[in-house]
C-alpha positions as CSV (number, residue, x, y, z in Angstrom):
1,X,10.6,48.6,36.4
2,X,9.3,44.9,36.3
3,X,11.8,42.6,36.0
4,X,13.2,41.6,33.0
5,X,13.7,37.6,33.8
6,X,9.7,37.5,34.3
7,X,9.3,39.2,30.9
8,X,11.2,37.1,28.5
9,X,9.6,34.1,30.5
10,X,6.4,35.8,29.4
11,X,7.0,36.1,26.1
12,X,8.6,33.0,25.7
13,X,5.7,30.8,26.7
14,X,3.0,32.8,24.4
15,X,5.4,31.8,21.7
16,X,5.2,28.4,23.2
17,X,1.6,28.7,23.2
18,X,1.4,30.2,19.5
19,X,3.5,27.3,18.3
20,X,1.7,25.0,20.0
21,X,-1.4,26.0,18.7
22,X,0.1,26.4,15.1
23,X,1.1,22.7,15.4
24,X,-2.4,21.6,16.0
25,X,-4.2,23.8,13.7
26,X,-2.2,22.6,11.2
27,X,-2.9,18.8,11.6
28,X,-6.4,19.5,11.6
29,X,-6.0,20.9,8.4
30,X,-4.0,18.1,7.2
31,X,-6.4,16.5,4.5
32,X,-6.3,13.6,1.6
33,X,-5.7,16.3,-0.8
34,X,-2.8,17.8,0.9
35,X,-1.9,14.2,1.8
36,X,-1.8,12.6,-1.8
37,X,1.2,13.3,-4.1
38,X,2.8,15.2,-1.2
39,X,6.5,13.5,-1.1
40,X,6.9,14.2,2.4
41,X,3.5,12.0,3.6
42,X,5.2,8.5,2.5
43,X,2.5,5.9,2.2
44,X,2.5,1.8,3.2
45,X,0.1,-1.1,3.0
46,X,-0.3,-2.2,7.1
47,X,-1.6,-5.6,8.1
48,X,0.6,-6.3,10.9
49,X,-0.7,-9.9,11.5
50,X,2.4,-12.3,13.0
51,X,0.9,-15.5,12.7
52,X,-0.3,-18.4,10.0
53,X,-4.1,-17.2,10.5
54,X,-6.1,-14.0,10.9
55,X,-7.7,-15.6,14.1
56,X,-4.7,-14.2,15.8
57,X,-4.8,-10.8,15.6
58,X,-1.9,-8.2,16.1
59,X,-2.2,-6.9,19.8
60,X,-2.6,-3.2,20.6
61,X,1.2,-2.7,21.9
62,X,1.9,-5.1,18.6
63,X,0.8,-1.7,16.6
64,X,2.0,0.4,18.7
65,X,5.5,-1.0,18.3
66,X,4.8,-0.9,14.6
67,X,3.2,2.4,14.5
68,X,6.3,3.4,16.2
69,X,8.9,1.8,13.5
70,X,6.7,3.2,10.6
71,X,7.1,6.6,11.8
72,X,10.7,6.4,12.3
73,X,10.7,5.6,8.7
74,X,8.9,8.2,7.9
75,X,5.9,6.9,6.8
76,X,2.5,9.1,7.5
77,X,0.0,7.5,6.0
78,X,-1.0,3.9,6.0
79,X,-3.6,1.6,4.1
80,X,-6.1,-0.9,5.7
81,X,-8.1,-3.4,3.9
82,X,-11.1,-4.6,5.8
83,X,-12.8,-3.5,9.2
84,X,-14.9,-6.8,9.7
85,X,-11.4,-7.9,11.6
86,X,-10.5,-6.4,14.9
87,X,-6.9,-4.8,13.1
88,X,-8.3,-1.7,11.5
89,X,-10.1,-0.7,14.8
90,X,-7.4,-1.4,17.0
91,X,-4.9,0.6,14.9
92,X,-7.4,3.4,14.9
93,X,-6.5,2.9,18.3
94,X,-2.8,2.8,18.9
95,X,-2.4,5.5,16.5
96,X,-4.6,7.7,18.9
97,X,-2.9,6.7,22.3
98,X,0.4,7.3,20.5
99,X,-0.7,11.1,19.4
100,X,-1.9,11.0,23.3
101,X,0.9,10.0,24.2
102,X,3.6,12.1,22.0
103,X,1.7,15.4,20.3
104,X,4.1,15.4,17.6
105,X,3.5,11.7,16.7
106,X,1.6,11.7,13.1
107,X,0.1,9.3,11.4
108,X,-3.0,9.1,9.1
109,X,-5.1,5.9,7.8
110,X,-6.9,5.4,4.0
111,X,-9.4,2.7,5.7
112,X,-10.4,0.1,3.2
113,X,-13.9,-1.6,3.2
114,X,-14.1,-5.2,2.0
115,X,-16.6,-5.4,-1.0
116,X,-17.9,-8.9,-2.1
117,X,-19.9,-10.2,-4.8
118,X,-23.5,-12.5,-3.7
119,X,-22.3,-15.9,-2.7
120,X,-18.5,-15.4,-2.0
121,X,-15.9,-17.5,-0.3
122,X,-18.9,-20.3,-0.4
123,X,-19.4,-23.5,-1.6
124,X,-22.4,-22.5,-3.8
125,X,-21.6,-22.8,-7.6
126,X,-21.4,-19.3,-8.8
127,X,-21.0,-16.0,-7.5
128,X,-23.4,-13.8,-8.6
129,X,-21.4,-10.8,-9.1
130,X,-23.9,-7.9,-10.1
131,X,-25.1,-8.7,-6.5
132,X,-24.3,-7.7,-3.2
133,X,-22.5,-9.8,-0.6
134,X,-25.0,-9.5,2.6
135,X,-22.0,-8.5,4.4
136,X,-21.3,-5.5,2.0
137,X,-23.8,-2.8,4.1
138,X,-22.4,-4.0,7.1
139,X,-18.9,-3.6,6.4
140,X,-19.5,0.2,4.8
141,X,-21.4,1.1,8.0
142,X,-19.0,0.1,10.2
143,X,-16.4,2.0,8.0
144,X,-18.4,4.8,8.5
145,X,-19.2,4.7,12.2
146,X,-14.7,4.4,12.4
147,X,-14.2,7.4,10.3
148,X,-16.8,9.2,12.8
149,X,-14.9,8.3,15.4
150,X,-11.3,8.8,13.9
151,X,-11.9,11.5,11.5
152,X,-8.6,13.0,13.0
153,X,-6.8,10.1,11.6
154,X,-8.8,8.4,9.1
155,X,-8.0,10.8,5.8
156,X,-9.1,8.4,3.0
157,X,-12.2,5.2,2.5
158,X,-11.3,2.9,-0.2
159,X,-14.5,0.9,-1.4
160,X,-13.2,-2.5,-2.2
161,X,-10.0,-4.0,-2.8
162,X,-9.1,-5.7,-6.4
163,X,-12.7,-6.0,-6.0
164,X,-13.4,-6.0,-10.1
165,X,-10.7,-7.6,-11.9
166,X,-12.1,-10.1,-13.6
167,X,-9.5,-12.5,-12.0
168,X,-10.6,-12.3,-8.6
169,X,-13.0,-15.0,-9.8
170,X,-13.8,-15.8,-6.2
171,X,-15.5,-12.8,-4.9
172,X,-14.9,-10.0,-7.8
173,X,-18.2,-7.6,-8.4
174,X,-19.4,-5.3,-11.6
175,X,-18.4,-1.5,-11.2
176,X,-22.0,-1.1,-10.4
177,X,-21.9,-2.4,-7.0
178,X,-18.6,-0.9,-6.2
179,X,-20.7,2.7,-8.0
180,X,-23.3,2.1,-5.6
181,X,-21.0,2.3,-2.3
182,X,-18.8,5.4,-3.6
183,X,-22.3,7.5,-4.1
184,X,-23.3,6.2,-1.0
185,X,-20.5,7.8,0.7
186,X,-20.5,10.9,-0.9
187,X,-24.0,11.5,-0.4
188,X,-23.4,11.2,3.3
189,X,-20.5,13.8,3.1
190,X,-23.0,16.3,0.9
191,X,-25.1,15.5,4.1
192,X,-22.6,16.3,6.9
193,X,-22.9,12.7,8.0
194,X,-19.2,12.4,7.0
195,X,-16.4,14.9,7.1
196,X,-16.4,16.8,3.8
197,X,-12.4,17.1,2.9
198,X,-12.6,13.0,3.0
199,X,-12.0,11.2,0.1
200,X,-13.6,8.2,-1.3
201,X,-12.1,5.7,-4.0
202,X,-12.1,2.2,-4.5
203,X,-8.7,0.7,-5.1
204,X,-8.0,-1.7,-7.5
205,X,-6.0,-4.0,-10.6
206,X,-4.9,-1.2,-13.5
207,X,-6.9,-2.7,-15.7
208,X,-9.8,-2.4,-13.9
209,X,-9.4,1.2,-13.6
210,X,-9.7,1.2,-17.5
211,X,-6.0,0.9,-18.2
212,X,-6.9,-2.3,-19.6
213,X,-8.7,-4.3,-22.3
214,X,-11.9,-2.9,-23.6
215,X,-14.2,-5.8,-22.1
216,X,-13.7,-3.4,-19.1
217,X,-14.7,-0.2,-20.6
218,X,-18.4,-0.1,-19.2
219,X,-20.5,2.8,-18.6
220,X,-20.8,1.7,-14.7
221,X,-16.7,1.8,-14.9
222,X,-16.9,5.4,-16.3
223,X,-19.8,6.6,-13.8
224,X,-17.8,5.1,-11.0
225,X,-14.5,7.1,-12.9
226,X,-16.7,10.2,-12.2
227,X,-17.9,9.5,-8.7
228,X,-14.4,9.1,-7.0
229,X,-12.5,11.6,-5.4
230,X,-9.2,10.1,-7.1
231,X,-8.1,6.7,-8.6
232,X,-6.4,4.2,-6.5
233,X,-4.6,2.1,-8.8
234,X,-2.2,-1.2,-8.5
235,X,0.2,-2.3,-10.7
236,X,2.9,-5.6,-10.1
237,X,5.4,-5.8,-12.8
238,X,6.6,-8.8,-10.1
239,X,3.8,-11.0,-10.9
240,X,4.0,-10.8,-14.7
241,X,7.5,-11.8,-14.9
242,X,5.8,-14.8,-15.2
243,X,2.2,-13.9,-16.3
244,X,3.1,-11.3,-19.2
245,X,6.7,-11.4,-19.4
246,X,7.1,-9.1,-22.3
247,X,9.6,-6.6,-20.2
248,X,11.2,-9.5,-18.3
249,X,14.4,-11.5,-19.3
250,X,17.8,-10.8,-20.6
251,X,17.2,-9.6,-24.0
252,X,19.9,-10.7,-26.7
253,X,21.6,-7.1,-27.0
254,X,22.3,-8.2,-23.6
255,X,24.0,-11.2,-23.1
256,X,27.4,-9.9,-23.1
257,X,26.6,-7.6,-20.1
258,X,27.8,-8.7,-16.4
259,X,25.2,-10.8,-14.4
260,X,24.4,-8.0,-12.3
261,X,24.1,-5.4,-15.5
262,X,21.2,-8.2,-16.6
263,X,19.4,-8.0,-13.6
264,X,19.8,-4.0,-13.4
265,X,18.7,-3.9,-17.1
266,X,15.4,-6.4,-16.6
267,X,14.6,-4.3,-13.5
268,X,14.7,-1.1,-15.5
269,X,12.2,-2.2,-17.6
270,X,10.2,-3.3,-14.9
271,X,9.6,0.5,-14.0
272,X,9.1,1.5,-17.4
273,X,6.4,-1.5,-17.3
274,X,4.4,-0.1,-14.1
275,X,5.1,3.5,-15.3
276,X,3.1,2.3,-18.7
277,X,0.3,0.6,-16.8
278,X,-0.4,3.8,-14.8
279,X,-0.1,5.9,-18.1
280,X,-2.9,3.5,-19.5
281,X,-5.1,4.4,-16.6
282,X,-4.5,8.4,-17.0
283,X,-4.4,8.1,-20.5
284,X,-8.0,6.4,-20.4
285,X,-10.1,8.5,-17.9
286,X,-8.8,11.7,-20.6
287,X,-10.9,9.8,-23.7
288,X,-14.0,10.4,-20.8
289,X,-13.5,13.9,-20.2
290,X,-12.4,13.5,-17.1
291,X,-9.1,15.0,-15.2
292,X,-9.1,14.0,-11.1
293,X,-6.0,12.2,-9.6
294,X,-4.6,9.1,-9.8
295,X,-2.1,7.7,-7.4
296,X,-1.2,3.8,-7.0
297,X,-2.6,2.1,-4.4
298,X,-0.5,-1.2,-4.4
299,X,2.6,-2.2,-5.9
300,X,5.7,-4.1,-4.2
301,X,8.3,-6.8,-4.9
302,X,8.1,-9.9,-3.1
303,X,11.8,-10.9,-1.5
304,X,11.2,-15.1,-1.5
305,X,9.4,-17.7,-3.8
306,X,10.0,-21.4,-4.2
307,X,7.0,-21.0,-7.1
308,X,6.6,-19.8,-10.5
309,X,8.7,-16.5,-9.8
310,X,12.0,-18.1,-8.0
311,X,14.1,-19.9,-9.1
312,X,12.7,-22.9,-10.8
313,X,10.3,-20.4,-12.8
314,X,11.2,-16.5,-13.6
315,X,13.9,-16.2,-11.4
316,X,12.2,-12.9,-10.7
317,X,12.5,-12.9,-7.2
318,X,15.3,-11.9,-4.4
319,X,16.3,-9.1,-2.0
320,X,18.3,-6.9,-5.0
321,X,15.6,-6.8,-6.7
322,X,13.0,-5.7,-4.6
323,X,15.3,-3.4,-2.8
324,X,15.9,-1.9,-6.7
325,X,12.3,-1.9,-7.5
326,X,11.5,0.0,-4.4
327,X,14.0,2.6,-4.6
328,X,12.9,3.2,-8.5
329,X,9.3,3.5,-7.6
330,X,9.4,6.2,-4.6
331,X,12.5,7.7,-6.6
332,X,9.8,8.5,-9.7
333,X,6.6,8.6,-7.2
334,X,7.9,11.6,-5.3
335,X,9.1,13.4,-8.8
336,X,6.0,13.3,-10.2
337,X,4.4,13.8,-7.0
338,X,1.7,10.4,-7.1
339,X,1.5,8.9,-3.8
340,X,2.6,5.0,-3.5
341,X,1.6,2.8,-1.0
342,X,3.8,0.2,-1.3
343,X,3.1,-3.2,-0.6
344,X,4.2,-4.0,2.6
345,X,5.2,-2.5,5.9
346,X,6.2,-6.3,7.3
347,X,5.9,-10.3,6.2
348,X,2.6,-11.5,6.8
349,X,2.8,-15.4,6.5
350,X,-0.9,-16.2,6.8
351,X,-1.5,-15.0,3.3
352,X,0.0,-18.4,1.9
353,X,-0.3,-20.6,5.4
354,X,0.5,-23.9,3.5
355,X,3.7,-22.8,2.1
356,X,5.9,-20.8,4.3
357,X,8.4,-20.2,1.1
358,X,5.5,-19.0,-1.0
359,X,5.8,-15.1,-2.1
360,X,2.8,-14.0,-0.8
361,X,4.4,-14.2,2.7
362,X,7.0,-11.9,1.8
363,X,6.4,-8.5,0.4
364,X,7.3,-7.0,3.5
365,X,10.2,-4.4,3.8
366,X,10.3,-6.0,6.9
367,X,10.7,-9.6,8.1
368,X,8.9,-11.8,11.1
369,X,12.4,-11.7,12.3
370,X,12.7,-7.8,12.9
371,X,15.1,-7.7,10.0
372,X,15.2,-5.2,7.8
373,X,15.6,-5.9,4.4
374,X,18.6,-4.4,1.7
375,X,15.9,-2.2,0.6
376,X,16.6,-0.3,4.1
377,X,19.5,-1.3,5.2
378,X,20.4,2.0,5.0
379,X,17.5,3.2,7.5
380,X,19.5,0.6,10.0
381,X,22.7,2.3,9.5
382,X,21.3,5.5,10.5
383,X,20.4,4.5,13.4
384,X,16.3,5.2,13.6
385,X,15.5,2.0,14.8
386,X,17.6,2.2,17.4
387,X,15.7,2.7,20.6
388,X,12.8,0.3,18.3
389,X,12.1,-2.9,19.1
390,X,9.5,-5.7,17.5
391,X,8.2,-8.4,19.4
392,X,10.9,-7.9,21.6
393,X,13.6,-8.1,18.5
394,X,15.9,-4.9,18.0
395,X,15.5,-4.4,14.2
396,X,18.9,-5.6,12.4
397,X,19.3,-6.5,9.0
398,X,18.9,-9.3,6.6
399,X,22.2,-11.8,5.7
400,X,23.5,-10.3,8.8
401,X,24.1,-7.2,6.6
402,X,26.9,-9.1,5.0
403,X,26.5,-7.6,1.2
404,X,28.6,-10.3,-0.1
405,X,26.2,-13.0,0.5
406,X,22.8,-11.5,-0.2
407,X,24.8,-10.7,-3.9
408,X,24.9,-15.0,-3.9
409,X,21.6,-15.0,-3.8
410,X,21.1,-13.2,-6.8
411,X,19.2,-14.7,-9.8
412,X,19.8,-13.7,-13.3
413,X,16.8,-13.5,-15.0
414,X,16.4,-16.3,-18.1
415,X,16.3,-15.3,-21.9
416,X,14.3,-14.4,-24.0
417,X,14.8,-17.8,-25.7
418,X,14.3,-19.6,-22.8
419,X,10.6,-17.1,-21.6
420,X,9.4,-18.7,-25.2
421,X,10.4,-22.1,-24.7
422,X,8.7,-22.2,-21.1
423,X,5.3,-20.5,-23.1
């Protein structure tokens, strides 16, 4: 009789073995349309830089170290912008040595390809913006040649980035150029030149997508509708506090309510407003026929501003109310399953180097100090970041997680009256 210890150590490492192999079959399977509108792959928009310029770019244990407080958070899938920098390549990276390094570590990338318009970023007197950048084919090949190399990771290829709103005046291009890229792309899958369950989009403003005036609605716009695999949109009820404040303020049913019921109210309505701007968008590509996904691409709530959203202008702009606008955006996201990646993972402060107080510097959920904002405290108090450090800084929380003086910080958003008066 053979022994019964050597049996049940048989039999326990073929189960090893199955799982094992279960485990890995099923990341390979793991695709952008398993990914998208799946609650339990959390998105983010990644930069990662620490410092006033991109010169200075984030170091491979720098991502690691951030790959590593991502996942803790649970986030699976993260967005790039641009491969023309060292970043997107070097977190292709990290994000392999890590799955090297830990085979349950998982993480996925929607690698974004800059797109420019003929004459960009330049001196010269107008962009020509039915015209291709020169850098345009070089920037999609190298996207190309990363997804090739990654295509374990790299789940997603987003063709330009706000790329055709029509205020993007410095470098924004006609939906034919952005057309031109997607097909492009897709012939190369059709070709087996790229992987076939890929997807391709181009991410960009709401209102470019269609969801807003009709000086958008081309026929480029609704071949390029067509073309996509889904719709990337992005949507910032934050910036039009101040730009198209028609949610914002304390309205005058209102002004008997608490302080805090004012804010709570205005920031209500703030969801309803980026709910409506991605209703516009499904709402539109239905008029063409069409029915393919839409998820949002961008959307956050900045945390600081000493401009036209603090205090001084909308009084839009503190930690209560991005931590509310976060938690109502993944809260609805995940019930109607539509993927967000929300704008930011961490601060960036080269974005507005000339004015450290300026809100483009602080989307992040996270700041240059390693503290976590009120949006996730609560991640702190559970104790995933424990063992986490960044740049040498154990992640604590903002205000020294002293409730009572974040709540000072509070700004009450102004009147309708007074919106008008400032108009």
């Amino acid at each position: 009789m053979k022994n019964p210890l050597i049996l049940l150590l048989g039999l326990f490492s073929i189960f090893m073995l199955i799982d094992c192999v279960n485990r890995s079959n099923k990341k390979e399977s793991i695709t952008a349309e398993y990914i998208l509108g799946n609650p339990d792959y959390p998105g983010i928009s990644y930069g990662g830089y620490r410092d006033f310029t991109r010169d200075v770019q984030p170091t491979l244990p720098q991502l690691k170290e951030d790959m590593r407080i991502l996942s803790a958070m649970g986030i699976k899938i993260i967005r790039t912008y641009n491969v023309h920098l060292d970043q997107a390549s070097n977190v292709l990276a990290a994000i392999r040595e890590l799955k090297e390094e830990h085979s349950d570590f998982e993480m996925y990338v929607m690698l974004g390809a800059w797109i420019d318009a003929k004459n960009a970023w330049t001196n010269l007197p107008e962009r020509i913006r039915n015209e291709n950048s020169e850098r345009n084919a070089v920037e999609i090949d190298r996207a190309v040649e990363l997804t090739n190399m990654y295509p374990d990771i790299i789940k997603i290829l987003s063709v330009g980035n706000e790329a055709m709103v029509h205020w993007a005046w410095q470098y924004y291009v006609e939906p034919s150029i952005i057309l031109k890229w997607v097909t492009y792309l897709q012939d190369l899958k059709k070709e087996g030149q790229l992987p076939e369950t890929l997807w391709i989009t181009s991410s960009d403003n709401f209102a470019s997508w269609g969801g807003g005036g009709i000086e958008y609605h081309k026929k480029d716009l609704n071949k390029l509708i067509a073309a996509v695999d889904y719709l990337s949109i992005h949507t910032y009820p934050m910036h039009d506090t101040y730009y198209n404040p028609e949610f914002w303020g304390v309205r005058d049913d209102e002004l008997n309510l608490t302080d805090i019921q004012k804010v709570d109210a205005a920031m209500k309505r703030s969801l309803e407003y980026a709910i409506s701007q991605y209703q516009s968008v499904v709402n539109y590509i239905k008029t063409l026929g069409i029915d393919k996904p839409v998820h949002i691409g961008e959307t956050g709530w900045a945390t600081i501003s000493n401009g036209i959203y603090g205090a001084e202008g909308a009084r839009a702009i503190d930690e209560y109310k991005s931590s509310s606008y976060y938690n109502q955006i993944i809260e609805w996201s995940s019930r109607e399953g539509i993927s967000v990646f929300y704008f930011e993972a961490f601060d960036e402060k080269w974005k507005d180097a000339n004015n450290t107080l300026g809100s483009e510097n602080h989307f992040g959920l996270i700041n240059l100090q390693s503290e976590a904002k009120y949006a996730i405290w609560n991640l702190v108090d559970s104790g995933i970041f424990k063992e986490l450090t960044r740049d040498e800084k154990s992640i604590t929380k903002t205000f020294g997680g002293d409730i009572a003086a974040l709540m000072e910080t509070v700004l009450v958003p102004p009147t309708n009256e007074e919106i008008m008066a400032d108009k």
